[in-house]
C-alpha positions in Angstrom: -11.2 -28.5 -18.5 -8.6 -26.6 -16.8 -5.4 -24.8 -18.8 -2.3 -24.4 -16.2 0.4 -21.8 -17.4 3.9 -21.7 -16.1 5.8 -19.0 -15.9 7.8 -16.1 -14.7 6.0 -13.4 -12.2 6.2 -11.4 -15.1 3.9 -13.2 -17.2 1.4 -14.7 -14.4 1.6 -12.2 -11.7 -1.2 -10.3 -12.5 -3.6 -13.2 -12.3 -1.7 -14.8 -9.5 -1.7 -11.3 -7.8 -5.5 -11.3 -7.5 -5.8 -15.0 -6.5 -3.0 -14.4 -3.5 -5.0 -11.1 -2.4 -8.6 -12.5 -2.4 -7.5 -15.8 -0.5 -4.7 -14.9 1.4 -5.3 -11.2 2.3 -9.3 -10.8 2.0 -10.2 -14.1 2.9 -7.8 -15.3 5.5 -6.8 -12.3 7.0 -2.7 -12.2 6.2 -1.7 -8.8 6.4 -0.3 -7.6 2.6 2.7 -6.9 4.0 3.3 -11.0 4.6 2.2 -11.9 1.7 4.4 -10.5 -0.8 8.2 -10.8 -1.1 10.8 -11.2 -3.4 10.9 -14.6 -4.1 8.2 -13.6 -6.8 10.7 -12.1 -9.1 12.6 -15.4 -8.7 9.6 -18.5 -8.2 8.2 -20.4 -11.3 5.1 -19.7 -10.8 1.9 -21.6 -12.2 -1.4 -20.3 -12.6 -4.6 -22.6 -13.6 -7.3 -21.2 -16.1 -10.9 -22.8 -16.5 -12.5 -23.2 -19.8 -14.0 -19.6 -19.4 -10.1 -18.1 -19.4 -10.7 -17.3 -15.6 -7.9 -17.9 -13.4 -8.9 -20.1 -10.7 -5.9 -21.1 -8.6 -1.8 -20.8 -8.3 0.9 -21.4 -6.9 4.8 -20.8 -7.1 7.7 -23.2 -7.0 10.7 -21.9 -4.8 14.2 -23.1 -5.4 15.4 -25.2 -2.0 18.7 -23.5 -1.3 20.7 -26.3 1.1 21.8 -25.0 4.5 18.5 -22.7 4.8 15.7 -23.7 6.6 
């Protein structure tokens, strides 16, 4: 059974945050520095739970402003 949450940064960074910076920094290698940005503040972000609570993946949604590539 898996629980996914939507919301703001505000309410799923935290769990998102440490998901990002164990796959994307620890794991893969990214420097920090590329992995965060502002969009955060702004993305819809979505963060699935298993039936333990524990977070277990995420991703955000960015809004596709036309004209920008």
């Amino acid at each position: 059974m898996v629980d996914v949450r939507v919301g703001t940064w505000d309410e799923l960074g935290r769990e998102a945050s440490a998901i990002r910076h164990e796959v994307f920094i620890d794991e893969q290698k990214i420097p920090a520095e590329m992995e965060w940005d502002a969009a955060d503040s702004e993305c819809l972000h979505a963060v699935a739970f298993n039936r333990l609570g524990m977070a277990v993946a995420t991703g955000r949604l960015l809004e596709h402003v036309p004209g920008v590539a």
